[in-house]
Steps between C-alpha positions, in 0.01 A plus 500: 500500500447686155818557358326600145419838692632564904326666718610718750354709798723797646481655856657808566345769761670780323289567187754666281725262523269182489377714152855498387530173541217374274574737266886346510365156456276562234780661251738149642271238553208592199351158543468531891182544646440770757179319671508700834633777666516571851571773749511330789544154680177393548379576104808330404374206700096519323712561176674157567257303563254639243781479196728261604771627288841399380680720647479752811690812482500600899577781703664432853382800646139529500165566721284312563652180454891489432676295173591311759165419649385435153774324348402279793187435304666424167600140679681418097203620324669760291869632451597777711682818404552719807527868463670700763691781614763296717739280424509290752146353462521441102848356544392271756191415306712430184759247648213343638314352178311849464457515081687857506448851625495857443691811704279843512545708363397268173849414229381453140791239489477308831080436362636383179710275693169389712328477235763258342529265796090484512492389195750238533284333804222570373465114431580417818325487865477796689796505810413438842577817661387312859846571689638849360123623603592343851815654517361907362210455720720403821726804453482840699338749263848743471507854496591459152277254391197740555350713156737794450389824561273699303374804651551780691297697704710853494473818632519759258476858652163457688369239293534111546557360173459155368859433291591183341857421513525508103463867529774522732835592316735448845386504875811648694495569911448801603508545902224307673349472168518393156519682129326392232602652209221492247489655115236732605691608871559279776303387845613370852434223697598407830634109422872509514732383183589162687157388482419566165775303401368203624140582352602647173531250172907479455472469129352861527676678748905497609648643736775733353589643871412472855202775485453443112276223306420571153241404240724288245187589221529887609904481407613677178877484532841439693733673494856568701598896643806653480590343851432165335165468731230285357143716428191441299279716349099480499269492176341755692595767720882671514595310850802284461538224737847367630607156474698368784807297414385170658181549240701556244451093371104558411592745238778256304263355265346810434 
């Protein structure tokens, strides 16, 4: 293993993210080297076996081949650094000998504190990641444990419209449909609020009220009214949105 100058290889399907994260390791980790990148399993596997590198930065969720399937591969060849969007796989991974991993979306502090712990093992053999990869690839793929959602095919007068849910400042229920409030107007769809819930990246979107989730990026303030009723107000747009009381708790760090 060189430990003058690591290597690394990173596989991440999403390419704006997998760009962030090269361009976070560079300005961290200077002397790492970026020898491969991949977008999906199976080039994370060539990328592997061509490189060999120090270190594998690995996304979960992935076609072709999943981190799983190719963390398989690794079999102690290189340390492991899993990079996904649920907790319950990187946690698991991490109390099992896994060198560390990282939550989507990325944490400038959480890498530093990867990038810490790599270095520190660096020197020392890969973990065997044999019996958490048993125990993630036994498990029932969850609702939850699927790629959030990330867009929308809306109706928009008598156009269908391709929206991704970043442009969507709140969806709210309306009938036997669904409001999507957007900068530039809003759009309908027929999936009901209780399933978007479940398909919809929590970090991104709370539920304020029963027919109300809302864009946490989209929010501009909170305030109380003169009835003592939580409401926010948009960036964009006039529309206030009310807070219902057993919400109240996202807003107290705010």
């Amino acid at each position: 293993m060189n430990l003058i100058s690591p290597t690394a290889v990173v596989a991440e399907d999403e390419a704006a993210l997998r760009g962030e994260l090269v361009e976070q390791l560079d300005r961290l980790w200077p002397e790492l080297s970026i020898v491969g990148e991949a977008a999906d399993g199976l080039e994370a596997l060539r990328l592997l076996d061509q490189h060999r590198p120090d270190i594998l930065f690995l996304d979960i969720e992935m076609p072709g081949a999943t981190g799983i399937d190719v963390a398989r591969q690794v079999a102690g060849r290189s340390h492991v650094v899993f990079v996904t969007a649920y907790d319950q796989y990187a946690i698991a991974a991490f109390d099992q000998g896994a060198v560390d991993y990282l939550l989507k979306p990325l944490n400038g502090a959480r890498l530093f504190t990867a990038v810490t712990r790599l270095k520190a093992r660096l020197g020392q053999a890969p973990a065997q990641l044999g019996s958490v990869l048993d125990q993630l690839g036994a498990r029932p793929a969850p609702s939850a444990a699927r790629a959030p959602l990330r867009w929308i095919n809306a109706s928009v007068g008598q156009t269908l419209r391709l929206i991704t849910v970043d442009e969507v400042m709140f969806f709210q229920s309306d009938n036997k449909y669904t409001r999507l409030a957007l900068k530039d107007g809003e759009a309908l769809i027929r999936k009901p609020l209780k399933e978007l819930i479940d398909e919809l990246d929590p970090q991104q979107f709370w539920q304020i009220h029963r027919s109300t989730l809302v864009n946490v990026n989209a929010i501009d303030s909170v305030s109380r009214d003169f009835r003592g009723r939580m409401q926010i107000k948009l960036k964009h747009g006039t529309e206030t949105l009310l807070v219902a009381e057993s919400c109240a708790h996202l807003f107290r760090q705010m």
